[in-house]
VEXVO-764701 format. One line per 10 residues: number of its first residue (from 1); their letters; for each residue x, y, z of N, C-alpha, C. Coordinates in nm, 4 decimals. Example, Ala and Ser with C-alpha at 12.3 -4.5 7.8 and 13.67 -1.06 7.14 Angstrom:
BEGIN
1> as> 1.3190:-0.5690:0.7800:1.2300:-0.4500:0.7800:1.3200:-0.3300:0.7800  1.2850:-0.2250:0.7080:1.3670:-0.1060:0.7140:1.2900:0.0030:0.7870;
END
This chain:
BEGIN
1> xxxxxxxxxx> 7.2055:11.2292:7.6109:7.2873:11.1894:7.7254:7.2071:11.1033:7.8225  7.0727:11.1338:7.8639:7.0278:11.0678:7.9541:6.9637:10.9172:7.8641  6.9261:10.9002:7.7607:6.9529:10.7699:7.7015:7.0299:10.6845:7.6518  7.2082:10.7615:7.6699:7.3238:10.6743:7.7195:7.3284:10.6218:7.9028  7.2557:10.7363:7.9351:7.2947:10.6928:8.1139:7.2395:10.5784:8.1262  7.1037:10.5631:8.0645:7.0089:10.4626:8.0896:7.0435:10.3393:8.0198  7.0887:10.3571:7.8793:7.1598:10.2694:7.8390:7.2878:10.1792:7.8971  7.3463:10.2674:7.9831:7.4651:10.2140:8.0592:7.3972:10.1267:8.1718  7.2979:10.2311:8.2486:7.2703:10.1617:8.3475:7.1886:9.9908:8.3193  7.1205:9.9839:8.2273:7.0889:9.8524:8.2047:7.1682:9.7380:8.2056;
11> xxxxxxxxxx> 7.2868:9.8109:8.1122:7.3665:9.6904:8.0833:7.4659:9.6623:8.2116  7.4975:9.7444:8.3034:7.5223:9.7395:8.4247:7.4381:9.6378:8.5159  7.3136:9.6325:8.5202:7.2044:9.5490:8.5806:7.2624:9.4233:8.5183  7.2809:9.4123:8.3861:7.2618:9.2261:8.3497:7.4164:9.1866:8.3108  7.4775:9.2696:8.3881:7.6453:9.2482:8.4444:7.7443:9.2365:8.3607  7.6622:9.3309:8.2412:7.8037:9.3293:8.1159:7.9125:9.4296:8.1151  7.9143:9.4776:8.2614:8.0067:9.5779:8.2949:8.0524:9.5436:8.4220  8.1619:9.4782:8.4236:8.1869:9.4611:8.5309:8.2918:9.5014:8.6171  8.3640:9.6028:8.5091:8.4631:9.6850:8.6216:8.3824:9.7683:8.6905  8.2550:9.8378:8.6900:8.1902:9.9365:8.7849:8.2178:9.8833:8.9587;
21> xxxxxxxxxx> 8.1839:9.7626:8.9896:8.2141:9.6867:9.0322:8.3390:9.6928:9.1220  8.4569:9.7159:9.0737:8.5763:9.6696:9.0953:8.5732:9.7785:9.2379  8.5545:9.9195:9.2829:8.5403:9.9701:9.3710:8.5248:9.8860:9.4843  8.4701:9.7901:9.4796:8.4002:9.7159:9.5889:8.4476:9.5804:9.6565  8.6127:9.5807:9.5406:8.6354:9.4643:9.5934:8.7291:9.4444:9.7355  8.7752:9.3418:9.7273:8.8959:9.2931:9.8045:9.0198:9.3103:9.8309  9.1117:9.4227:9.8256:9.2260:9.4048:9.8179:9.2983:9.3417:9.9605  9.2789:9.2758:10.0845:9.3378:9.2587:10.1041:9.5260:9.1383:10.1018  9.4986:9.0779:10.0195:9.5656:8.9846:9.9493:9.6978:9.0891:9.9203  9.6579:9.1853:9.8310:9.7493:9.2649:9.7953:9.8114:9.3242:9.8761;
31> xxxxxxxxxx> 9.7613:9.4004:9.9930:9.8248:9.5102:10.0936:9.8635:9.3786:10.1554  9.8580:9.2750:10.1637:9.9510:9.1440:10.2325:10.0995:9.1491:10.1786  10.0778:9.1517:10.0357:10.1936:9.1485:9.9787:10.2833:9.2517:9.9597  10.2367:9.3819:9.9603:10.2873:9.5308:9.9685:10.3411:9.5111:10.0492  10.3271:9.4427:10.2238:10.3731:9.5443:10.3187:10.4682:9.4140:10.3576  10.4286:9.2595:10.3385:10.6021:9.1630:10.3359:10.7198:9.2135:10.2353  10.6778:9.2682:10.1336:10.7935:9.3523:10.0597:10.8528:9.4580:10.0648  10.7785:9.5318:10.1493:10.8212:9.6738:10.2554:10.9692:9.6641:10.2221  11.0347:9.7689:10.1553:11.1836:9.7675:10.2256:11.2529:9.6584:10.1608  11.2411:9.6008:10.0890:11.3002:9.4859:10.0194:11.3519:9.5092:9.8893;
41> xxxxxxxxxx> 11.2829:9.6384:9.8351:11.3650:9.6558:9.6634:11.4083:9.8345:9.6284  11.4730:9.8553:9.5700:11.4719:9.9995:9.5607:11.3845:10.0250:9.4296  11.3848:9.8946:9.3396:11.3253:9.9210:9.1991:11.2187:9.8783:9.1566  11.1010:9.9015:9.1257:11.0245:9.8121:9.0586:10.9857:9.7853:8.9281  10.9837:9.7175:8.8639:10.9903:9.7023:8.7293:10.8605:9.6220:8.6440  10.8240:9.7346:8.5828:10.6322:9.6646:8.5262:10.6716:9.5982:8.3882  10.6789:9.5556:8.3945:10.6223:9.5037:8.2053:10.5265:9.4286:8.1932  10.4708:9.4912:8.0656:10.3554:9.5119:8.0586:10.2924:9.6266:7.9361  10.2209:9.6442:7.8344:10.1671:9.7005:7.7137:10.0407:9.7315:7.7203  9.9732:9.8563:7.6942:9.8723:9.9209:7.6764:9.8564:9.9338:7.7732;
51> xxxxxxxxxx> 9.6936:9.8710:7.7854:9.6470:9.8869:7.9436:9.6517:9.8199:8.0394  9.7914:9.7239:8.0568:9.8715:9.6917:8.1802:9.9556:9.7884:8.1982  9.9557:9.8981:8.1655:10.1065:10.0196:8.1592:10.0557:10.0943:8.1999  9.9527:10.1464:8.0921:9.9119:10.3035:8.0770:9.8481:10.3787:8.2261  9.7647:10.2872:8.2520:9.6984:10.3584:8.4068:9.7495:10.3561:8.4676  9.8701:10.2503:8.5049:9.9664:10.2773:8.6324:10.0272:10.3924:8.6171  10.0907:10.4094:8.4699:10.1948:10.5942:8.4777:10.0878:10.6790:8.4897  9.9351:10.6681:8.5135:9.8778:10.7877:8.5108:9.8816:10.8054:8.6404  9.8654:10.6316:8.7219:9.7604:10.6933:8.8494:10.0098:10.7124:8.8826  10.0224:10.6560:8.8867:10.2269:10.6958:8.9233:10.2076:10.8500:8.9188;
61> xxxxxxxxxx> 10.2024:10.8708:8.8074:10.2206:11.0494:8.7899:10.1079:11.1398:8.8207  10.0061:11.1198:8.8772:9.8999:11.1694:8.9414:9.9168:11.2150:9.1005  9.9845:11.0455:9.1926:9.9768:11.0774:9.2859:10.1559:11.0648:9.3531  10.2076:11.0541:9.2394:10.3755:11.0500:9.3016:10.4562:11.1555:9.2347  10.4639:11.1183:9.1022:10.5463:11.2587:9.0294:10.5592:11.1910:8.9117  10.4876:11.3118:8.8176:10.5018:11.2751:8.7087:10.6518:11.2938:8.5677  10.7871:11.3599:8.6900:10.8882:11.3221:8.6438:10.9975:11.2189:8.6791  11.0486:11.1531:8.5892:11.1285:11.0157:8.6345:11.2727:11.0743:8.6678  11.3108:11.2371:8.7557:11.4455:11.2379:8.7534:11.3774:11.2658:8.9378  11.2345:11.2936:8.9470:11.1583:11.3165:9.0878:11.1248:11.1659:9.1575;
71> xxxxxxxxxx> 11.2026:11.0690:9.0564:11.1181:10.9461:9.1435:11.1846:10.9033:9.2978  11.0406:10.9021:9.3582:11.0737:10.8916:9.5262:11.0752:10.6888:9.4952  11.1613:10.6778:9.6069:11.2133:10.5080:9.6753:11.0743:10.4803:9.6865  11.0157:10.2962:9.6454:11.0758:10.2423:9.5675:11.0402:10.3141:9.4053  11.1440:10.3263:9.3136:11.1561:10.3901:9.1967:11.0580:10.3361:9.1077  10.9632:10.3476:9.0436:10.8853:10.3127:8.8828:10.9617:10.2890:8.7647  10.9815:10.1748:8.7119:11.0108:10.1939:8.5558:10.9234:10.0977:8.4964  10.8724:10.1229:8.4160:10.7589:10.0626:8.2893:10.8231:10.0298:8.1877  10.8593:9.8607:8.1631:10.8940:9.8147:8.0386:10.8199:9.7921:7.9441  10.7596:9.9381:7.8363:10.6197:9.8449:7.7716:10.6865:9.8634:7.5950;
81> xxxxxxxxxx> 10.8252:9.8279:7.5865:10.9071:9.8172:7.4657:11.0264:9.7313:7.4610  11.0047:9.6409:7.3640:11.1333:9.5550:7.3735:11.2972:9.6091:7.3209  11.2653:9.6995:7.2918:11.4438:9.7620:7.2439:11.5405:9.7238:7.3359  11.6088:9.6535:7.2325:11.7390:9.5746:7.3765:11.7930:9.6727:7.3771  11.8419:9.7951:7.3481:11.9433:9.9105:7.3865:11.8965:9.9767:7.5029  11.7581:9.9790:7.5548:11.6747:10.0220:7.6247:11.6946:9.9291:7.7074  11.6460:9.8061:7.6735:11.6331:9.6948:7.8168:11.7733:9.6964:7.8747  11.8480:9.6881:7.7871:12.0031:9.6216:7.8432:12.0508:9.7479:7.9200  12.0470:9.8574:7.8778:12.0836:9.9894:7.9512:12.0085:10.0092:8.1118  11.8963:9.9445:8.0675:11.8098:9.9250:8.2286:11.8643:9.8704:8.3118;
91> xxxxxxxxxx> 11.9006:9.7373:8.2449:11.9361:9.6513:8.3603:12.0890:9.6397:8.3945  12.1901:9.6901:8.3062:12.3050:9.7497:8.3602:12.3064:9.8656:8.4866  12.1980:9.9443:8.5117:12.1921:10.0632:8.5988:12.1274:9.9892:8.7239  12.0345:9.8575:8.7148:11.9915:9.7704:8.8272:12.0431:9.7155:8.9042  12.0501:9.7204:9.0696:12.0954:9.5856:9.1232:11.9592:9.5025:9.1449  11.9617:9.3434:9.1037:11.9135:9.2423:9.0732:11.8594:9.2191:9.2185  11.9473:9.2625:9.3502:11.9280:9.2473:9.4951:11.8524:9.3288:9.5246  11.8184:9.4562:9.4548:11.7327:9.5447:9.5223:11.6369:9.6032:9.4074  11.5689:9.4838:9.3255:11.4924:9.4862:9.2435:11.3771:9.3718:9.2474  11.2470:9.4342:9.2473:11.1021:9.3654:9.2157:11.0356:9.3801:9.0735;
101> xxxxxxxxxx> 11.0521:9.2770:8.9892:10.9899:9.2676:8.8935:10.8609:9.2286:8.9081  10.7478:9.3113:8.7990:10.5753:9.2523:8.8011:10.5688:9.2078:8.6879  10.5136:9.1263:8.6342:10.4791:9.0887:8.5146:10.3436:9.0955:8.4873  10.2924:9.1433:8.3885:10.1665:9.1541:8.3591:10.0709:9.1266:8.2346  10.0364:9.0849:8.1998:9.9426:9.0323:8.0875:9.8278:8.9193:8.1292  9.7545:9.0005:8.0597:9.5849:8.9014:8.0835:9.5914:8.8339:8.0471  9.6659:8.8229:7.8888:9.6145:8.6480:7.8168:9.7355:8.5433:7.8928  9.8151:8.6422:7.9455:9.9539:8.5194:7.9441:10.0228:8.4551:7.8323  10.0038:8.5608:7.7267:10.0833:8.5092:7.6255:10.1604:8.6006:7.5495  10.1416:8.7853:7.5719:10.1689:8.8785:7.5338:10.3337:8.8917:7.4678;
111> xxxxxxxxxx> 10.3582:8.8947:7.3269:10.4513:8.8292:7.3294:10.5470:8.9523:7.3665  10.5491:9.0361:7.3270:10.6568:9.1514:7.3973:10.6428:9.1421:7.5249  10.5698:9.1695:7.6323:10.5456:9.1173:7.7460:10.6342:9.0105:7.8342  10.6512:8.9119:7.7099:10.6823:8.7899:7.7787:10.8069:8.7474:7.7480  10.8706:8.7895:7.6136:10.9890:8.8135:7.5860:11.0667:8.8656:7.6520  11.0460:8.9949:7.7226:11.0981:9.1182:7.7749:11.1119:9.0101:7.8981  11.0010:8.9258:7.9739:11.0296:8.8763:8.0910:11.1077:8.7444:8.1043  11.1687:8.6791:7.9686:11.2081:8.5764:8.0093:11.3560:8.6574:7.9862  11.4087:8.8066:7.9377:11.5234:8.8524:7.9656:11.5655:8.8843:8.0640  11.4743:8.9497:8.1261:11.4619:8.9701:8.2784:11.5011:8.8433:8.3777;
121> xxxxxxxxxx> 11.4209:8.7614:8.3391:11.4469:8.5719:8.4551:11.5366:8.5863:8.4407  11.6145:8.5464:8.3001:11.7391:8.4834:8.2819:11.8661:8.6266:8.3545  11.8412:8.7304:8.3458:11.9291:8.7995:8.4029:11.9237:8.7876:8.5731  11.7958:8.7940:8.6526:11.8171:8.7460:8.7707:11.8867:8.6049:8.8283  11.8501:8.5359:8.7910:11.8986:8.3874:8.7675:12.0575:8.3596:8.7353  12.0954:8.4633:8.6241:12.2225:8.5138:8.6363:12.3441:8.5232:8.7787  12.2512:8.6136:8.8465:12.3493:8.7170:8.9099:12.3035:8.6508:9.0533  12.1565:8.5945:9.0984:12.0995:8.5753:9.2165:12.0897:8.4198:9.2269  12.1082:8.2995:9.1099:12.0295:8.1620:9.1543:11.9128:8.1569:9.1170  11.8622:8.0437:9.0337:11.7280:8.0317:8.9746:11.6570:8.0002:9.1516;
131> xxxxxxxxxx> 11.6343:7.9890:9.2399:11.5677:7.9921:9.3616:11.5520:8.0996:9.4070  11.6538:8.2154:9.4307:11.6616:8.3217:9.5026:11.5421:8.4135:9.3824  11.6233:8.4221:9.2470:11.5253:8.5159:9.1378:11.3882:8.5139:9.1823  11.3247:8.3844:9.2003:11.1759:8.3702:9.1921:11.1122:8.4680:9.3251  11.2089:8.4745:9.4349:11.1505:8.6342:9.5239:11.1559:8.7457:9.4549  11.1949:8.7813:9.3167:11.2099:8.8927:9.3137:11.1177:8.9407:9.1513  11.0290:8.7881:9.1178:10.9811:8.8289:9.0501:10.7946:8.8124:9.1014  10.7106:8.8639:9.0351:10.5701:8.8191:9.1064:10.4685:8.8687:8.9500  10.3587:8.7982:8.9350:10.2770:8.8041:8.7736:10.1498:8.8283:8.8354  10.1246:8.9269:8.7393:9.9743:8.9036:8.7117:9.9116:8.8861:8.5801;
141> xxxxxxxxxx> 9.8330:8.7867:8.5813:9.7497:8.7220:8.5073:9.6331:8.6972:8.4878  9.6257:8.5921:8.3855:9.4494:8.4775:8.4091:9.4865:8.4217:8.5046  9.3566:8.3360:8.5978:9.3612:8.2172:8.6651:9.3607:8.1505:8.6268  9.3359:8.1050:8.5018:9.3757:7.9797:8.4469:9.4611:7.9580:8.3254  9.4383:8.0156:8.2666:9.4880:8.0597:8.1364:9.5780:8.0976:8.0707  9.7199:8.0514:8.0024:9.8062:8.1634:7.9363:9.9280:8.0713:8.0049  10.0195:8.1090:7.8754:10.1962:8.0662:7.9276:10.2467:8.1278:8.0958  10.1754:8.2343:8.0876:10.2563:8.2940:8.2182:10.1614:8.2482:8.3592  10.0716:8.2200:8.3369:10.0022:8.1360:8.4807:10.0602:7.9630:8.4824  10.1342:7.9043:8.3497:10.1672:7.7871:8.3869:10.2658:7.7925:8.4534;
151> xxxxxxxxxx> 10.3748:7.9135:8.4265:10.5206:7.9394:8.4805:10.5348:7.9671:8.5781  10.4083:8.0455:8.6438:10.3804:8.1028:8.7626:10.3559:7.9640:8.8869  10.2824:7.8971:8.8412:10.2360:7.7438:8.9202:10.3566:7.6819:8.9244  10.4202:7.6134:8.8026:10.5644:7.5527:8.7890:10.6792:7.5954:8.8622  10.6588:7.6957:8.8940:10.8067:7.7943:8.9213:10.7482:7.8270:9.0600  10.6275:7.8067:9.1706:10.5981:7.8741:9.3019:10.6153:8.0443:9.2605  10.5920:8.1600:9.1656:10.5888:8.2165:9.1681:10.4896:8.2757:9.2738  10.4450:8.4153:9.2992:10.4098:8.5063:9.3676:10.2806:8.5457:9.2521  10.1512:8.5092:9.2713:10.0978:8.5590:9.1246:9.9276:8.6394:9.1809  9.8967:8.7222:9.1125:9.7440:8.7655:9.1360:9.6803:8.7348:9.0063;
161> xxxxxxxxxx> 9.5747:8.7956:9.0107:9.4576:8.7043:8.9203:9.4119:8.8861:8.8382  9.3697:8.8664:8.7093:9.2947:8.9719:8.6528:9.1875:8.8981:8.6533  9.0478:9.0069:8.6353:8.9224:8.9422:8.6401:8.8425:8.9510:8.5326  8.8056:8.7765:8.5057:8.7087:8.8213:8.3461:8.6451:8.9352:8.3614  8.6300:8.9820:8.2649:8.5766:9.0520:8.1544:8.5779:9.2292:8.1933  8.6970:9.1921:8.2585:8.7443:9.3571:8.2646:8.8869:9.3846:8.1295  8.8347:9.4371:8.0854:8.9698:9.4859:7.9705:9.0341:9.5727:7.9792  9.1871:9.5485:7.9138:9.3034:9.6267:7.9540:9.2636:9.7461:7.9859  9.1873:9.8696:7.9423:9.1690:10.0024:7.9449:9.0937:10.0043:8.0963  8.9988:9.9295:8.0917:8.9500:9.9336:8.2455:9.0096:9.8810:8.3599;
171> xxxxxxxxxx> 9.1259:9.8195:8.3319:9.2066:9.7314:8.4725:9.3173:9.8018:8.5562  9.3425:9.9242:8.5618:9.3874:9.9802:8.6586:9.3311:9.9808:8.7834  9.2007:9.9479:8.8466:9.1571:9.9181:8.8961:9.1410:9.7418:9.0043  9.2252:9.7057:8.8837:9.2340:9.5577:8.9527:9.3443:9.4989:8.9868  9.4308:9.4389:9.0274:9.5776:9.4160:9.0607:9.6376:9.4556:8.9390  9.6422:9.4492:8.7886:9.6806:9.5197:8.6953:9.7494:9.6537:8.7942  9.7021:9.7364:8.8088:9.7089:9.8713:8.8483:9.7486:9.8835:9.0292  9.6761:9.8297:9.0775:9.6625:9.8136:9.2355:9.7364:9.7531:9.2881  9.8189:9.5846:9.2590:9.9378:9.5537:9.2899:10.1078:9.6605:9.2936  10.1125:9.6973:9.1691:10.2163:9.7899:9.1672:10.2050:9.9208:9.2477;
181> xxxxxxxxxx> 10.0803:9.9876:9.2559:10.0423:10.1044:9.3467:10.0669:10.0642:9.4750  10.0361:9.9624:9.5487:10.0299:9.9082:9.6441:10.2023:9.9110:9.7086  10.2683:9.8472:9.5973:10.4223:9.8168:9.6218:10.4958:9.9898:9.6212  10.4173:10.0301:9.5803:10.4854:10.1954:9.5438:10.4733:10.2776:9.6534  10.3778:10.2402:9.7736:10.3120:10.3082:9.8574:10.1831:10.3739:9.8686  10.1075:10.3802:9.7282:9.9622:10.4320:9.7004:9.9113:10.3767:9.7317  9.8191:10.4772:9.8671:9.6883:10.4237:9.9175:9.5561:10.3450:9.8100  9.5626:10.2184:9.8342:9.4861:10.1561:9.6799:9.3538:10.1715:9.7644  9.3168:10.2089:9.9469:9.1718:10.2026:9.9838:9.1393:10.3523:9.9653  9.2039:10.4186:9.9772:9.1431:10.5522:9.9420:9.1290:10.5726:9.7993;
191> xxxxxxxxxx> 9.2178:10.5337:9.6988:9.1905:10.4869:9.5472:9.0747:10.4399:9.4928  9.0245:10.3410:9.5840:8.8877:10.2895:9.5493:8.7947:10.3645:9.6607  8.8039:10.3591:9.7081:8.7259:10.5005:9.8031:8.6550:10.5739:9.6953  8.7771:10.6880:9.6200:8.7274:10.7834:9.5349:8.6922:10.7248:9.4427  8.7167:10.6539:9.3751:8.6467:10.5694:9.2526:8.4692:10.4690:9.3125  8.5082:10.4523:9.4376:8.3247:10.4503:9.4569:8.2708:10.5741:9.5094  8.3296:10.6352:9.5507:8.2517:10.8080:9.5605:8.1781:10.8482:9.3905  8.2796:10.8346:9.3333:8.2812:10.8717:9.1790:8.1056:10.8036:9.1333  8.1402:10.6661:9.1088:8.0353:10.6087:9.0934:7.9194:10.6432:9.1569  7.8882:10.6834:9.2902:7.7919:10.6795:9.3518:7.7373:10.7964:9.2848;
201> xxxxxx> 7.8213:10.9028:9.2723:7.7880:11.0713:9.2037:7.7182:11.0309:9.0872  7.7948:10.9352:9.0094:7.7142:10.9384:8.8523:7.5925:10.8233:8.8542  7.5570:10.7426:8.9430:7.4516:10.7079:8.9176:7.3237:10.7774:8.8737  7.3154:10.9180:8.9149:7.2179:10.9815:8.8782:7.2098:11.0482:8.7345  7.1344:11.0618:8.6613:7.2025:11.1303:8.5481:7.1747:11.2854:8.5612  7.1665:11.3704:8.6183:7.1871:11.5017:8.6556:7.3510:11.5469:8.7117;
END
């Protein structure tokens, strides 16, 4: 064990770990955007696969409720399956007016991901005006990279950035995870609070 700690800690030094890190960053950008959307949707809607999903329903059901008949305003639903009997049943039970879609994928090209979201556009766009929809949708992505950061630029979307060389399993931590927490009401500074408490504990290997 203590020549994994040491092992970790090296590769930590020459920065091949760079979610350790993420504790330390910036969110204010985000709590910008949490709190102009205050009160603006009853629903929010992730899509998004693996580990654009998975940590949000943990840290969701950790610190809100981990049953979906307990969900407190604004509501969680995680699209991380394309079954149109599923999608279409979703969005029949939605109003389009009191709904925030996130979109999420690192590469920006995820094709369930992105499928699922151009059903989604086209249903806002539907019911709201291709102008009005674009408030009600917002991405996270690459900064440079991927179908869904060109759509995002093209379209004035609402967009945050994932950060090289953090991978899906580790990005709950980064707007991946922290944008939607943010919109949900989860404290994302006390979130990283305990996640640099955490860190500080295990630097030692005792």
């Amino acid at each position: 064990a203590a020549s994994v700690h040491a092992g970790i800690a090296e590769r930590r030094k020459a920065g091949a770990l760079p979610f350790h890190d993420l504790p330390r960053q910036d969110v204010s950008a985000i709590e910008r955007y949490a709190t102009e959307r205050r009160g603006s949707f009853d629903d929010l809607v992730v899509l998004g696969i693996g580990g654009s999903s998975l940590g949000l329903l943990a840290v969701n059901a950790a610190l809100r409720t981990p049953f979906p008949r307990l969900e407190p305003f604004p509501r969680l639903t995680v699209l991380d399956n394309i079954d149109p009997v599923r999608v279409s049943s979703l969005l029949g039970a939605l109003d389009p007016r009191r709904t925030l879609v996130n979109v999420i994928t690192k590469s920006g090209d995820t094709a369930e991901t992105m499928s699922t979201f151009l059903v989604l556009r086209r249903w806002l766009e539907d019911r709201l005006g291709a102008r009005a929809a674009r408030d009600h949708l917002v991405v996270t992505t690459d900064a440079s990279k991927g179908a869904l950061r060109k759509i995002a630029s093209d379209e004035g979307l609402a967009a945050f950035v994932v950060p090289d060389g953090v991978g899906g399993r580790f990005s709950v931590l980064t707007p991946v995870g922290l944008l939607p927490a943010a919109l949900l009401g989860i404290d994302i500074r006390g979130l990283l609070a305990g996640a640099a408490a955490m860190d500080r504990r295990l630097a030692s290997p005792e």
